[in-house]
N, C-alpha and C positions, 0 to 999 in steps of 0.2 A: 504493500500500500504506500510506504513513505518513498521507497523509488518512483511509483508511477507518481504522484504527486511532485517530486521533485523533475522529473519528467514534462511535467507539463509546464511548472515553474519557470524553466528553462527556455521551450518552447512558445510559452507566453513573451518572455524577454526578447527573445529574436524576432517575434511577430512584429512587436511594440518597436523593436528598431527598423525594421524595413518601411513598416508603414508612418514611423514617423520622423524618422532623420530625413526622410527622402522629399518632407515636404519643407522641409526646412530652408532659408537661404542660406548659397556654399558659405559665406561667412559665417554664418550661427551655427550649420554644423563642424567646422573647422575649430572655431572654437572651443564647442562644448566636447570634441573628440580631446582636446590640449588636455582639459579641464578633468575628463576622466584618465586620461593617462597620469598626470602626474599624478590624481589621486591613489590610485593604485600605484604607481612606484613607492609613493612616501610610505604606506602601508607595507612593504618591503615584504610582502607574501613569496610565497617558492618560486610564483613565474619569476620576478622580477631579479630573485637571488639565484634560479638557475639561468635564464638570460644572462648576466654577469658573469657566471661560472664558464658559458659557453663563451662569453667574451673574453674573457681572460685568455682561452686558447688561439682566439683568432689575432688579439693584441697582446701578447707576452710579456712587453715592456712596461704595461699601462700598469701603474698603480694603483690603488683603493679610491683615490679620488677621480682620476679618469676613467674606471669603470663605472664606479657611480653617474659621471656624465653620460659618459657611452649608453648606459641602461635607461639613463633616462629619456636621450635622443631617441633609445629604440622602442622604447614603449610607447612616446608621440608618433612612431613613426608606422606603430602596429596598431594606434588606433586610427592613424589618417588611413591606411589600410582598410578597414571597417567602417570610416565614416563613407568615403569615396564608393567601398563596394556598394550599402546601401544605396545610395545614390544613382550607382550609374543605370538601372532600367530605366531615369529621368531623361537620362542626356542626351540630346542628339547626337547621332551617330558623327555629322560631320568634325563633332568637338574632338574625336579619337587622334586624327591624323594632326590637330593640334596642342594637344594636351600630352604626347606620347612623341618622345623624340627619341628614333631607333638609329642607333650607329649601326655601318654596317648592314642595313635594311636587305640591299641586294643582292646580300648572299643567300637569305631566306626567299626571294623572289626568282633566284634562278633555281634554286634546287625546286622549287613547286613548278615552274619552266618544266624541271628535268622530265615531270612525269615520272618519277621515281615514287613518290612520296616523301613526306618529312616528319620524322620525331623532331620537335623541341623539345629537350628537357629543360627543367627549371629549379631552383633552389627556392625557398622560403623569403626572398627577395621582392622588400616593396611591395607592390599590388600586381600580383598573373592576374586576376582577375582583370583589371584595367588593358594589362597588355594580353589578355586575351582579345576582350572586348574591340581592340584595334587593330589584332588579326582582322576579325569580322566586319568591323566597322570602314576601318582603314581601306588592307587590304583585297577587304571581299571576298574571303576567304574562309568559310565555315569548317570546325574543326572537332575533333572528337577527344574527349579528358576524360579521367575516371577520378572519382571520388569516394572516398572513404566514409562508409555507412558511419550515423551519428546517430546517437539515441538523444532524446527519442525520436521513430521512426517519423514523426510529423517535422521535426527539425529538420532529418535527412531530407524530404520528398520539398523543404523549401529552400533550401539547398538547389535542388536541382531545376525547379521550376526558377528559381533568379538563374541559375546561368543559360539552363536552358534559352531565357527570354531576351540572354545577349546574342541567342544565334551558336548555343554550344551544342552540342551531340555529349550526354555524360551518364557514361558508365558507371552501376556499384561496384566496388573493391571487389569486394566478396565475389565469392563463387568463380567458376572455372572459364566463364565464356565472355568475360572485358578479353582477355588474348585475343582469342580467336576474332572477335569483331573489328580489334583492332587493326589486328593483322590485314584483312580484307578491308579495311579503309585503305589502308596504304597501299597495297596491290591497285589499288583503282586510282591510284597517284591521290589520294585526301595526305592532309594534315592532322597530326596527332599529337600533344600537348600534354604532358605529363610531369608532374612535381615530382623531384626524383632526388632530393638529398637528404632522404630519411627513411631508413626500412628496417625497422626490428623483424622480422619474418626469420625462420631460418631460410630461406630464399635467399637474403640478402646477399651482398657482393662485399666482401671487407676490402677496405679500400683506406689510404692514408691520406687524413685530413688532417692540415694543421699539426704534423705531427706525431700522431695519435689515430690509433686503426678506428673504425667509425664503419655500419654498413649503409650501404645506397642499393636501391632496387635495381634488379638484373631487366627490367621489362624494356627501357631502352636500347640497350644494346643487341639486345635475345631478336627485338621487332627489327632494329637494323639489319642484322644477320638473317634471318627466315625469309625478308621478304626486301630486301636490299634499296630499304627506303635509306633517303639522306638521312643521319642523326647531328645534330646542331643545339649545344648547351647556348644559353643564353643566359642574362643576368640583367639585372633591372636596381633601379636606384631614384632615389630624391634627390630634387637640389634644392638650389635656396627659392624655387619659383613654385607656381604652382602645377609644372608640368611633372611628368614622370621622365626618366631617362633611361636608356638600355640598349643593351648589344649583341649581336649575335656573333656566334664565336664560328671558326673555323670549322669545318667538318669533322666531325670524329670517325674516321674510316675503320673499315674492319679490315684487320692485320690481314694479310696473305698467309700467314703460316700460325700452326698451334691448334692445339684441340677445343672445339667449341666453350668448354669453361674457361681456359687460357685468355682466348679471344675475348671472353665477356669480360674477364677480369680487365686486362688490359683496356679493354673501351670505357669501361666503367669509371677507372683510372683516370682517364683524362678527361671524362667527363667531371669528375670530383675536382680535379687539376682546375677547370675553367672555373667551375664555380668558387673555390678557393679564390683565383685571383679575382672575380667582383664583388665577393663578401669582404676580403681582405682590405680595396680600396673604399667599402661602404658599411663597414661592420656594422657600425647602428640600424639599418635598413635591414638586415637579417632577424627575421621574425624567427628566433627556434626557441620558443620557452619549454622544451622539455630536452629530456637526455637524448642524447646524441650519440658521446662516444662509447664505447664500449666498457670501460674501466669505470665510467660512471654508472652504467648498469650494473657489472658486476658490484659494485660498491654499494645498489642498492639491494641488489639480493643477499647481502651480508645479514 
């Protein structure tokens, strides 16, 4: 009883946000997004002390007092995340290709050219949502993401209906047939859009981040190789405006030689690689308030 209750609690809070930040002007809700972040950083609850924790590995140097800043930049910068998602079924679409400034745009424009297909990967960087949004918007390019089932079920299905209504195609985690559907987007040369710097699964790929072994999902690499679409990490960031900023990174090719788990590891490798180096230059903009590396898992099954 007190799960389903709290359940609904939840599901009430996220209604209450969609239907009313969205009416808000962008100043008032930029604001009041400011206004909830520092309040929960000052409360210095676990997000915000394991956010720090994770930051510490991506800034080494930084002290008690700079990670303090850092955490707090990145908690404003995880609610301007959430106020913005809210928001965008308002926007016009043509605000995308202005509000979204992609370096490097046309290397994602000729591998969709290729008729190959394309994975993007992406890290917990800024708003995907936004630079989904301007795949769609932008580009003109409709795309397919899978998303991770959220209780409760009424939360998940609104989840899906907001992206859905930006023009996404989005798959449950769960269960055995996101692959396969995906696979067969890419065959038909579609695009396919995938968060991929976080996979406790024993799936996962271990891979060296920051140092420190960490796993990422094999689903990138696995789709590149089956079905020999492009795969293309990207990484995404704030500045001081109100636009968003981001880039798509080189091709991650699949190696000529090595046994298919070789190969994955390797791809996976440089896909971790790319995203290190734009978490690295934007670590505030890195949304991970949970465990990551591995040593910290184990640390907490202690």
């Amino acid at each position: 009883m007190a799960g389903r209750v709290q359940d609904r609690l939840v599901d009430a809070v996220y209604g209450l946000g969609w239907a009313g930040v969205k009416k808000l002007p962008e100043p008032a809700a930029v604001a009041l997004g400011r206004r909830i972040a520092d309040y929960a950083w000052k409360k210095r609850g676990k997000s915000v002390l394991r956010l720090e924790s994770n930051l510490a590995r991506v800034v080494p140097d930084a002290g008690p007092e700079r990670l303090r800043e850092l955490s707090k930049a990145g908690m404003r910068s995880y609610m301007r995340y959430w106020m913005e998602s809210f928001r965008l079924p308002t926007m016009e679409t043509s605000r995308f290709g202005q509000d979204v400034q992609m370096k490097d745009e046309h290397v994602l424009r000729e591998a969709l050219a290729s008729g190959r297909g394309v994975v993007v990967a992406l890290p917990h960087l800024a708003n995907w949502d936004l630079a989904g949004a301007w795949a769609v918007g932008h580009l003109g390019v409709p795309f397919t993401t899978v998303a991770e089932r959220l209780k409760p079920e009424t939360l998940f299905d609104r989840f899906v209906a907001y992206r859905e209504s930006l023009g996404m195609e989005v798959l449950p985690h769960t269960g055995g047939a996101a692959f396969g559907t995906l696979a067969r987007r890419l065959r038909s040369g579609g695009l396919v859009c995938l968060v991929a710097d976080r996979d406790l699964s024993a799936s996962g790929v271990e891979v060296d981040f920051f140092g420190s072994t960490a796993r990422m999902p094999a689903g990138p690499a696995l789709l590149a190789q089956q079905t020999g679409a492009v795969l293309l990490p990207a990484t995404l960031y704030y500045g001081d405006t109100p636009k968003m900023y981001g880039r798509i990174h080189p091709e991650v090719a699949v190696p000529q030689a090595g046994t298919r788990t070789e190969k994955t590891t390797a791809m996976t490798q440089a896909v971790a690689d790319a995203f290190a180096s734009g978490i690295s230059e934007h670590p505030e903009d890195w949304h991970m308030l949970q465990r990551l590396w591995l040593d910290d898992l184990e640390e907490r099954a202690q």
